[in-house]
KOLGU-4560 file (N, C-alpha, C; in nm, 3 decimals, padded with zeros to 5 digits):
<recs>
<n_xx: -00.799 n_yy: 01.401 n_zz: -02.611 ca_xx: -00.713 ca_yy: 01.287 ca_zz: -02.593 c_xx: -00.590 c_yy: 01.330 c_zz: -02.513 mol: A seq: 1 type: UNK>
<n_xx: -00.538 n_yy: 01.212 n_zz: -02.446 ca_xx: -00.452 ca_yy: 01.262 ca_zz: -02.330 c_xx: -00.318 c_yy: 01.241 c_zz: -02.406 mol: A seq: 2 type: UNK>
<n_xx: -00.199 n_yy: 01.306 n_zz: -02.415 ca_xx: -00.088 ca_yy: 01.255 ca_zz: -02.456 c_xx: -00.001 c_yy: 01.223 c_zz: -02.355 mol: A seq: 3 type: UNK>
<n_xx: 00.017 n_yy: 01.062 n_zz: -02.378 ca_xx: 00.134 ca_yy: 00.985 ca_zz: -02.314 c_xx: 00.256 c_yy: 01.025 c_zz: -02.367 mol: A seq: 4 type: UNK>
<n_xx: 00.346 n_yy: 01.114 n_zz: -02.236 ca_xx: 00.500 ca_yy: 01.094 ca_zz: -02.314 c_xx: 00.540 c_yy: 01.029 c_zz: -02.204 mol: A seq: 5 type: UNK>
<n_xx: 00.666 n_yy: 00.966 n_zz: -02.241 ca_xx: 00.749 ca_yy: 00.885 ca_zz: -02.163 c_xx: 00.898 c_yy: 00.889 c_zz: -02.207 mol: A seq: 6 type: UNK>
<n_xx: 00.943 n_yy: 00.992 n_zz: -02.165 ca_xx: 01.081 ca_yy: 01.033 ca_zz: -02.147 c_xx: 01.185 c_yy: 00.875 c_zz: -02.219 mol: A seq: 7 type: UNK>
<n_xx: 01.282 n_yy: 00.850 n_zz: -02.246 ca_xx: 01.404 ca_yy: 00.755 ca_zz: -02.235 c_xx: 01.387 c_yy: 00.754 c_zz: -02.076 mol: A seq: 8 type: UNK>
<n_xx: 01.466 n_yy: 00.832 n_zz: -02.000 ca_xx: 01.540 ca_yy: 00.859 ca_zz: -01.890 c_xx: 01.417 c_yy: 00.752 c_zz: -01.798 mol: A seq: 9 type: UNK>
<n_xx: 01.329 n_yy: 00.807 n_zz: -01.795 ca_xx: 01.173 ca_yy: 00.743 ca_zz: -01.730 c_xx: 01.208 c_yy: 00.564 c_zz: -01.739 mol: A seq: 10 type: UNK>
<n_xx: 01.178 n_yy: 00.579 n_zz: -01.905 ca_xx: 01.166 ca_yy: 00.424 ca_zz: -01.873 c_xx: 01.306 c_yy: 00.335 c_zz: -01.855 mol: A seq: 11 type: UNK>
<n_xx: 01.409 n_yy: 00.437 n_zz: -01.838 ca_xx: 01.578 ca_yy: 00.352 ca_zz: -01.813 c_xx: 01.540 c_yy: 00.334 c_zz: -01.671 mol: A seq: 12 type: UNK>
<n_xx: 01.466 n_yy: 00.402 n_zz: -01.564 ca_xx: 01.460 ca_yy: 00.433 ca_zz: -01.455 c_xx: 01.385 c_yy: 00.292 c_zz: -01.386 mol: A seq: 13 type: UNK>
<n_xx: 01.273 n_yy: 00.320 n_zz: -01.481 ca_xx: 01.135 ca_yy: 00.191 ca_zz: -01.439 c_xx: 01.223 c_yy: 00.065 c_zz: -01.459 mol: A seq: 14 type: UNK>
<n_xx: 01.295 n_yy: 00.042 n_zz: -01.550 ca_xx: 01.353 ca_yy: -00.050 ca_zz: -01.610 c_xx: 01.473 c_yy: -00.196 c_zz: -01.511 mol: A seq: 15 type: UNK>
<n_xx: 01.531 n_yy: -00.062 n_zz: -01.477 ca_xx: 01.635 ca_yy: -00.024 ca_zz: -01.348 c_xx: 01.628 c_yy: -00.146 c_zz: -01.225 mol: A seq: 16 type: UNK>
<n_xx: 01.464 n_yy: -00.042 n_zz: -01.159 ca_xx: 01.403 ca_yy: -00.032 ca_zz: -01.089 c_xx: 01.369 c_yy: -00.201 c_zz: -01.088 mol: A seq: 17 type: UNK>
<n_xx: 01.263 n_yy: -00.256 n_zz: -01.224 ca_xx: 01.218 ca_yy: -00.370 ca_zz: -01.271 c_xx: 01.311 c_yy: -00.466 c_zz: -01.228 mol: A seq: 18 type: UNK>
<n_xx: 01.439 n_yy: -00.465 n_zz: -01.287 ca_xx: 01.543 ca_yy: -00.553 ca_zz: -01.299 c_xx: 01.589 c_yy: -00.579 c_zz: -01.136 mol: A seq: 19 type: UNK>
<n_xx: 01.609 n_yy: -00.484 n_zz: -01.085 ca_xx: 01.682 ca_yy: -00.502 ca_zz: -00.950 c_xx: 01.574 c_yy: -00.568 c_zz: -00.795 mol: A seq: 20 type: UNK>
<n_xx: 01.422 n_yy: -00.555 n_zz: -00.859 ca_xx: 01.339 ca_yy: -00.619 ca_zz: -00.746 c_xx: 01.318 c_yy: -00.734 c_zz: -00.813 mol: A seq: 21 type: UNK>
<n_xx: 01.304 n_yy: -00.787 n_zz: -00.940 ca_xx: 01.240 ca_yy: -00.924 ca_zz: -00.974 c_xx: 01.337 c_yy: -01.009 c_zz: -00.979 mol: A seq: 22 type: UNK>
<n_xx: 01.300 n_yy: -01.119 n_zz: -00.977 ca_xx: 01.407 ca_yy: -01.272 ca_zz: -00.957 c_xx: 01.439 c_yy: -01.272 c_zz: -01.107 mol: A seq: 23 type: UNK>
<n_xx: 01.506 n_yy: -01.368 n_zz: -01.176 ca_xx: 01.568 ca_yy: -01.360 ca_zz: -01.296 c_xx: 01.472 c_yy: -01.475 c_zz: -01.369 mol: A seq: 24 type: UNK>
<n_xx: 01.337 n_yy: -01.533 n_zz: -01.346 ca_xx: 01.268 ca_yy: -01.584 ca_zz: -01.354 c_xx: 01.202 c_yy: -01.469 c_zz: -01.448 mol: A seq: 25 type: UNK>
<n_xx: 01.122 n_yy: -01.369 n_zz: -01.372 ca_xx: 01.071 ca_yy: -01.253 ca_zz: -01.387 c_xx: 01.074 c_yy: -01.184 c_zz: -01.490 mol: A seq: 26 type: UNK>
<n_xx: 01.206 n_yy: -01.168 n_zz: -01.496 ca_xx: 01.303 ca_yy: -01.043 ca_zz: -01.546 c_xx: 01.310 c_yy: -01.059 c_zz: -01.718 mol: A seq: 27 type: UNK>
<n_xx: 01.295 n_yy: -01.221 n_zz: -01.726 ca_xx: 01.248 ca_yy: -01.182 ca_zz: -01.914 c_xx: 01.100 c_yy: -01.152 c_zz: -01.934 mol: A seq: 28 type: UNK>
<n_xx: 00.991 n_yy: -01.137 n_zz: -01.858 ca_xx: 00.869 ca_yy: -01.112 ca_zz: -01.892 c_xx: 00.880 c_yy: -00.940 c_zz: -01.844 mol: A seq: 29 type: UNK>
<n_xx: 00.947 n_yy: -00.904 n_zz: -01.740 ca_xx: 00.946 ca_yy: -00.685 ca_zz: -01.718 c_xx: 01.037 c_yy: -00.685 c_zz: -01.865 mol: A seq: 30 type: UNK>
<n_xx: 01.151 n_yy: -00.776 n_zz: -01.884 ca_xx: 01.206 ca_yy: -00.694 ca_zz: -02.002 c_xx: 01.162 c_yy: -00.707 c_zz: -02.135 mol: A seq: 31 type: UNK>
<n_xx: 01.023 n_yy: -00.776 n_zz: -02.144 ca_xx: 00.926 ca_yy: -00.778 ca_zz: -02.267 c_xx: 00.841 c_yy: -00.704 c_zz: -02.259 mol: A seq: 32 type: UNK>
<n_xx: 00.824 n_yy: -00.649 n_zz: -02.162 ca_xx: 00.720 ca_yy: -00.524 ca_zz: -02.119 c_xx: 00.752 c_yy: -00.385 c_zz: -02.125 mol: A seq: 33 type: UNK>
<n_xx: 00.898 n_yy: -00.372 n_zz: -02.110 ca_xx: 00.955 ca_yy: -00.315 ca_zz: -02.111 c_xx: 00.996 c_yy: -00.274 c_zz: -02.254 mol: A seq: 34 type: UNK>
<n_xx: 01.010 n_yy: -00.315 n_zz: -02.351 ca_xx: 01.041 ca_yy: -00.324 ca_zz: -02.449 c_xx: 00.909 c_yy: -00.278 c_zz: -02.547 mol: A seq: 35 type: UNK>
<n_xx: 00.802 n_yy: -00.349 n_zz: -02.482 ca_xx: 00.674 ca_yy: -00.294 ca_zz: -02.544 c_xx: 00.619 c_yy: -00.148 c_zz: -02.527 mol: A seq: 36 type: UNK>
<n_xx: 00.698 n_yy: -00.124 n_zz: -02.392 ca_xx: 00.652 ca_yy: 00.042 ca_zz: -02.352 c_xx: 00.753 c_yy: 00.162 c_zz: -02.431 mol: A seq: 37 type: UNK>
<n_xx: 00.844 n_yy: 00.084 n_zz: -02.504 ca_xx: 00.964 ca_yy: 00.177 ca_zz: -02.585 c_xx: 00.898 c_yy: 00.176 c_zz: -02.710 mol: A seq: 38 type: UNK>
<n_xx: 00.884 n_yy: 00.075 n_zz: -02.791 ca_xx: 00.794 ca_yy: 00.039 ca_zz: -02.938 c_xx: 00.671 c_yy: 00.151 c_zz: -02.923 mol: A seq: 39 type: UNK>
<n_xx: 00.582 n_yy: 00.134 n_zz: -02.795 ca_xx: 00.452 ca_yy: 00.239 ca_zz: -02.779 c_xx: 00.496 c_yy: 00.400 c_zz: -02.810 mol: A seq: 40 type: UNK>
<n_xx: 00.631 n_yy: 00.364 n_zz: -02.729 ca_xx: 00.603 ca_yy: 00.511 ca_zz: -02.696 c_xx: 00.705 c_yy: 00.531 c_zz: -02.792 mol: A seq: 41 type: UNK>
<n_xx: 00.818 n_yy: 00.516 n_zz: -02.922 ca_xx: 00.789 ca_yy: 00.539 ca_zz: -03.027 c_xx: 00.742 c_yy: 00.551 c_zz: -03.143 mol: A seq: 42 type: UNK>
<n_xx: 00.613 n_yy: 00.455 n_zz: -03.129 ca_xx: 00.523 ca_yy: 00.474 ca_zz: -03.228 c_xx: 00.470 c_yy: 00.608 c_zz: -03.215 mol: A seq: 43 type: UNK>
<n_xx: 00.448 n_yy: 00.663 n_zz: -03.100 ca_xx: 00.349 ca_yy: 00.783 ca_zz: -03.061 c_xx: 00.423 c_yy: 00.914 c_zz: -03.125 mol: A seq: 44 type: UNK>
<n_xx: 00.568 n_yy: 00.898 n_zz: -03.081 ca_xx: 00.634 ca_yy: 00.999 ca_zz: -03.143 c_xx: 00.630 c_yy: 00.999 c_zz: -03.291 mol: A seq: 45 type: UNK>
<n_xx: 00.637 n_yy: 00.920 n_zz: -03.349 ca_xx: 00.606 ca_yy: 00.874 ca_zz: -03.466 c_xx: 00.480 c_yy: 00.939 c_zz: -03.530 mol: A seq: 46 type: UNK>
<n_xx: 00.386 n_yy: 00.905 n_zz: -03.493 ca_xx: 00.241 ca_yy: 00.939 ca_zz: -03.525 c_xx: 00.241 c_yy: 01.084 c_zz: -03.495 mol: A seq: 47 type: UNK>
<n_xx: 00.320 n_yy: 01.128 n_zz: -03.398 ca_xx: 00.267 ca_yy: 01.283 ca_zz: -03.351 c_xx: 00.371 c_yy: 01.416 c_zz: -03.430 mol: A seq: 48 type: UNK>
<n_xx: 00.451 n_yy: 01.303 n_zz: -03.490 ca_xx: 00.571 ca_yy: 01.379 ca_zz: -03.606 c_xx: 00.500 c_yy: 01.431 c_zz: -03.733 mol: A seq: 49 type: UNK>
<n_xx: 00.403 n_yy: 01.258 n_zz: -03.756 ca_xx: 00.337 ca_yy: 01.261 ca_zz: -03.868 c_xx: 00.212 c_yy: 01.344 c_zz: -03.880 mol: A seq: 50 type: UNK>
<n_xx: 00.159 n_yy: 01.384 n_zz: -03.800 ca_xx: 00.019 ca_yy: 01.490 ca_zz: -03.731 c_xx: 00.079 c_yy: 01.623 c_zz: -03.786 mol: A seq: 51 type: UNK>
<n_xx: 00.202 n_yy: 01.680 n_zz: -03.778 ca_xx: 00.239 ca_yy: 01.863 ca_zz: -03.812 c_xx: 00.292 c_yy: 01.814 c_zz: -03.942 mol: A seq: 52 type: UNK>
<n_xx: 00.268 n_yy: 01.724 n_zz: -04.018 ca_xx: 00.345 ca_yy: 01.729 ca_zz: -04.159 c_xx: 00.164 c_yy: 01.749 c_zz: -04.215 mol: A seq: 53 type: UNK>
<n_xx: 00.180 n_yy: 01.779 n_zz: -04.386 ca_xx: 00.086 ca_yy: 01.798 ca_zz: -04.489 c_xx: 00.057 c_yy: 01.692 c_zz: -04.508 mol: A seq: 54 type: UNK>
<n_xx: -00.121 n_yy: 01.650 n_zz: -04.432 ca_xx: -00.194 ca_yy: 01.506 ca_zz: -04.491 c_xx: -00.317 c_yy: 01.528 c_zz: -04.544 mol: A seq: 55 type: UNK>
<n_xx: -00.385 n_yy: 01.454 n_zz: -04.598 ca_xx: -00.515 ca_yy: 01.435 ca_zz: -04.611 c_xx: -00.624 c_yy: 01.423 c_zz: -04.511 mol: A seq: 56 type: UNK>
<n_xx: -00.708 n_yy: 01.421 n_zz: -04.525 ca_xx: -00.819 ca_yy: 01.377 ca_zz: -04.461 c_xx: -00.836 c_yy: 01.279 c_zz: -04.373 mol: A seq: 57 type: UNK>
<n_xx: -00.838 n_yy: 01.130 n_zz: -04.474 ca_xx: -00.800 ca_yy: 01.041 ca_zz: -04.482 c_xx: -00.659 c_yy: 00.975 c_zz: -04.409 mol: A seq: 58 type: UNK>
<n_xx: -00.571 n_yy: 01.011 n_zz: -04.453 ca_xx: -00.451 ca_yy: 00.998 ca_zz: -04.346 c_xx: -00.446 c_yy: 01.060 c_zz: -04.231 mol: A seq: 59 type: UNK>
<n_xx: -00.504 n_yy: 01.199 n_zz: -04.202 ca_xx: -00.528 ca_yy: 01.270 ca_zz: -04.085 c_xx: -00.549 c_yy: 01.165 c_zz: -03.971 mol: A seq: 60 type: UNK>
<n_xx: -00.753 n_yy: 01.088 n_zz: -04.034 ca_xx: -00.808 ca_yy: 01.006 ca_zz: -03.952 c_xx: -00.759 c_yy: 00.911 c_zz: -03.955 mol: A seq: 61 type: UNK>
<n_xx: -00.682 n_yy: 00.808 n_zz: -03.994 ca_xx: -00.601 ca_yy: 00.684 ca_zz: -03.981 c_xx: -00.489 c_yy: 00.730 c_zz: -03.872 mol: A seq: 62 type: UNK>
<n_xx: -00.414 n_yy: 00.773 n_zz: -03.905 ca_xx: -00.312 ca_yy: 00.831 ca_zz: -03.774 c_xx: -00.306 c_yy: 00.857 c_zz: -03.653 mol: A seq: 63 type: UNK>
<n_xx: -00.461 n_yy: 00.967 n_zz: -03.611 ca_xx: -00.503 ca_yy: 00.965 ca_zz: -03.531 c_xx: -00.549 c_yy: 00.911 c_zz: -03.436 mol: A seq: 64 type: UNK>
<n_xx: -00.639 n_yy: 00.783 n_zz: -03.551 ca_xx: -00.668 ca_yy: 00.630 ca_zz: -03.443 c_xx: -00.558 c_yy: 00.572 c_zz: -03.435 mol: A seq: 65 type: UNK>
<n_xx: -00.447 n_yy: 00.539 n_zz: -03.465 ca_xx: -00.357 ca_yy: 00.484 ca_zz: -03.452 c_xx: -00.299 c_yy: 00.535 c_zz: -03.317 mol: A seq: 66 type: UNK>
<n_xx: -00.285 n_yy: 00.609 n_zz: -03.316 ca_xx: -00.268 ca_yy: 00.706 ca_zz: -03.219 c_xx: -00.309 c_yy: 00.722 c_zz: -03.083 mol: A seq: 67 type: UNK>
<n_xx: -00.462 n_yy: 00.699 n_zz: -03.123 ca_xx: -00.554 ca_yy: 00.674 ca_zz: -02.964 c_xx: -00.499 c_yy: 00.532 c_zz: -02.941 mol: A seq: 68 type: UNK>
<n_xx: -00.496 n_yy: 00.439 n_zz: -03.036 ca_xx: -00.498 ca_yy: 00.312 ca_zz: -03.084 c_xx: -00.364 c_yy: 00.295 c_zz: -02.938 mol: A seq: 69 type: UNK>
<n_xx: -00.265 n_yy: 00.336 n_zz: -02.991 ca_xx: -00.081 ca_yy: 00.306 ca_zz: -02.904 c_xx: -00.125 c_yy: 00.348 c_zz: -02.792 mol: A seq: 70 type: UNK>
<n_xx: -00.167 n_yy: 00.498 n_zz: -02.735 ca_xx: -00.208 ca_yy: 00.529 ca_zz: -02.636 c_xx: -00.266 c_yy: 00.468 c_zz: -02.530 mol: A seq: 71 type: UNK>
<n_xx: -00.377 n_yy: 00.362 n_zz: -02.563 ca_xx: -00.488 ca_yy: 00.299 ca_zz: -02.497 c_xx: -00.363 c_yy: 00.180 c_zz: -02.471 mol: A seq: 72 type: UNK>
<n_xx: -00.310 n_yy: 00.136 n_zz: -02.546 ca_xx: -00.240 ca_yy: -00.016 ca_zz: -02.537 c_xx: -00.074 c_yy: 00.025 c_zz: -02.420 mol: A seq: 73 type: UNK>
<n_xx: -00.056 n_yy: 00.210 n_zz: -02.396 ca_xx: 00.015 ca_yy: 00.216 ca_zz: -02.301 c_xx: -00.036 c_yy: 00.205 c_zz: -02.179 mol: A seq: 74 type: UNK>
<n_xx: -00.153 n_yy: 00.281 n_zz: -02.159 ca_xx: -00.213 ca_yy: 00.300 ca_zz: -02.057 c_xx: -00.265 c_yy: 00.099 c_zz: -01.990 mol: A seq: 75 type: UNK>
<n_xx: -00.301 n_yy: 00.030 n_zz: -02.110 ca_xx: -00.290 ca_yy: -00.069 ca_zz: -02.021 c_xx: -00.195 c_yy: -00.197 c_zz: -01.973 mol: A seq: 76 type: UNK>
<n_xx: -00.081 n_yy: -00.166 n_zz: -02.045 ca_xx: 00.015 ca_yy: -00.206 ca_zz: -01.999 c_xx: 00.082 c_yy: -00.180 c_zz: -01.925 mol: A seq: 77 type: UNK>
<n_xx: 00.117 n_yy: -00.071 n_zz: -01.870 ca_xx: 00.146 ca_yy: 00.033 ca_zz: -01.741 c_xx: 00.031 c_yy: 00.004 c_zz: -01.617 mol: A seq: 78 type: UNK>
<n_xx: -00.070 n_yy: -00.040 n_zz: -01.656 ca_xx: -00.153 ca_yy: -00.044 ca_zz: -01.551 c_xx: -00.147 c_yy: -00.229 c_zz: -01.538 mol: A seq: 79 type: UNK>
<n_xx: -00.072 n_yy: -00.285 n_zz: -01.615 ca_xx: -00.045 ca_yy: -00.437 ca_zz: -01.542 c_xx: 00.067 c_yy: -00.431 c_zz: -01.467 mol: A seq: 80 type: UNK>
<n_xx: 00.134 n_yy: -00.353 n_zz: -01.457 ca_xx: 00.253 ca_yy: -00.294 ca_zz: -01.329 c_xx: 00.197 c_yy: -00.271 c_zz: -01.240 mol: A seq: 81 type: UNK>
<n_xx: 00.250 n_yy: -00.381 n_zz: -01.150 ca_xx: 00.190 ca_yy: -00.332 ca_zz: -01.009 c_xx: 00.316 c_yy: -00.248 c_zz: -00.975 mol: A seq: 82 type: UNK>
<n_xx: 00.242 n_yy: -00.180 n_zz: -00.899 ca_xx: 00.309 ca_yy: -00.068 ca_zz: -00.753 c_xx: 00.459 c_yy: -00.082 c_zz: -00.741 mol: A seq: 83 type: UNK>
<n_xx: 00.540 n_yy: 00.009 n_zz: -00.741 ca_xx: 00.725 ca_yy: 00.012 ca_zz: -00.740 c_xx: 00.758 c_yy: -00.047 c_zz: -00.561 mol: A seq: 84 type: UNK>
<n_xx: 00.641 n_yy: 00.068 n_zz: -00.497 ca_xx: 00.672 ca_yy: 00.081 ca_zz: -00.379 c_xx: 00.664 c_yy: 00.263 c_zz: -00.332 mol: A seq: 85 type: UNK>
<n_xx: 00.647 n_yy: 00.323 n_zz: -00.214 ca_xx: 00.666 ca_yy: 00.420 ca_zz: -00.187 c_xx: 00.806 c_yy: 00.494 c_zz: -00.124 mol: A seq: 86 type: UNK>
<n_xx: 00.879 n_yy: 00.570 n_zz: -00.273 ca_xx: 00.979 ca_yy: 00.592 ca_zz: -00.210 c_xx: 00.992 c_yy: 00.695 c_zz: -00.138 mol: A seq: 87 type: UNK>
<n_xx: 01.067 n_yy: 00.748 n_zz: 00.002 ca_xx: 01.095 ca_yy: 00.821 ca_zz: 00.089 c_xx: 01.172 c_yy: 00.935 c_zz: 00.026 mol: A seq: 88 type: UNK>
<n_xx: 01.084 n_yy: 01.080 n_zz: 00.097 ca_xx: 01.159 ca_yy: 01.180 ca_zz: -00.010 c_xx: 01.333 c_yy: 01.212 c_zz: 00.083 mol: A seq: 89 type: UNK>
<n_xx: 01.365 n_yy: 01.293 n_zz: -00.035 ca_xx: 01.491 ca_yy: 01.351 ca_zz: 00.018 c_xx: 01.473 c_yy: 01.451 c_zz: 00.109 mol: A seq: 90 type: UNK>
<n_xx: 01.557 n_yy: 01.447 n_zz: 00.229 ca_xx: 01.540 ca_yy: 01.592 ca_zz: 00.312 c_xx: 01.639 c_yy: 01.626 c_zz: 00.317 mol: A seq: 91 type: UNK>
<n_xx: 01.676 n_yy: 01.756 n_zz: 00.319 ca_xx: 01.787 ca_yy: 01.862 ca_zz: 00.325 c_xx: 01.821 c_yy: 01.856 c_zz: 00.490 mol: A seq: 92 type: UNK>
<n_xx: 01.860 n_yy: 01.775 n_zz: 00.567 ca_xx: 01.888 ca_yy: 01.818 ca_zz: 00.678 c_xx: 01.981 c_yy: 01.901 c_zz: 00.750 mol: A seq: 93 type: UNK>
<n_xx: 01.961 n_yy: 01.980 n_zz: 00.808 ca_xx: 02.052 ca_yy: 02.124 ca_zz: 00.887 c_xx: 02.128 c_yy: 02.242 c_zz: 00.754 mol: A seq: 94 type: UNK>
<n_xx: 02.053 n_yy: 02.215 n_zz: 00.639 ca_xx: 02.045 ca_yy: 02.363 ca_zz: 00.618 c_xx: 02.010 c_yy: 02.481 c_zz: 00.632 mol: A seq: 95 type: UNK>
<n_xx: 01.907 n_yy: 02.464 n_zz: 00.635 ca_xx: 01.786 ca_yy: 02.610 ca_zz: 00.636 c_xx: 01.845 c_yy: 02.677 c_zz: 00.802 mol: A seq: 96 type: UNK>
<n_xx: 01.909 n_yy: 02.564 n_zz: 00.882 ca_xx: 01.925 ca_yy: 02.689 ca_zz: 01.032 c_xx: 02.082 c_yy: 02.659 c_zz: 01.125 mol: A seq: 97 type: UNK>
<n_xx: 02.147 n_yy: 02.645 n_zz: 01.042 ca_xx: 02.252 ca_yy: 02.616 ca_zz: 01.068 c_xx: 02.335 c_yy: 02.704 c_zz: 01.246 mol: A seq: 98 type: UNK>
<n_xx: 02.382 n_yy: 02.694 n_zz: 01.352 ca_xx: 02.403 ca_yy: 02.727 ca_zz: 01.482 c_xx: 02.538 c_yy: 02.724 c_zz: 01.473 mol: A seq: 99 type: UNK>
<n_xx: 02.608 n_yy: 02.827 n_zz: 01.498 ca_xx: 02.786 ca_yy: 02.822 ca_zz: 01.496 c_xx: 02.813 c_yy: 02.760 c_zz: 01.630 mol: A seq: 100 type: UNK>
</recs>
């Protein structure tokens, strides 16, 4: 199983990002989505706190699916986000050879 983390910083970023391209129409359905990808992705921490503590069997396997359970429900909510856009990297220009 793959583990989804998702930083704070990440989703303040996506968030950001969300708010400043969509119309204000929009902007209460990214910030319900948004909100759902914070709940996910503390449940996960949650569940993955509860994984190194002393369980049963029984609680082991309940947790676990719970677990795949949040996981699966990030992955497809992140994948109803369309595309940010391609951003342009940073270049260092006229360091590396600087000419007196």
């Amino acid at each position: 199983m793959n583990d989804i983390n998702l930083p704070k910083h990440v989703v303040d970023r996506i968030e950001a990002r969300w708010c400043a391209r969509q119309a204000s129409t929009k902007g209460e359905f990214v910030d319900r989505q948004l909100e759902q990808l914070r709940a996910h992705r503390n449940n996960i921490r949650r569940y993955q706190w509860l994984l190194s503590t002393k369980l049963n069997d029984l609680e082991r396997n309940y947790i676990e699916r719970r677990l795949s359970e949040e996981s699966t429900a990030i992955e497809n909510l992140v994948g109803d986000i369309p595309p940010l856009g391609r951003e342009q990297p940073l270049l260092d220009v006229g360091l590396g050879s600087k000419r007196a």
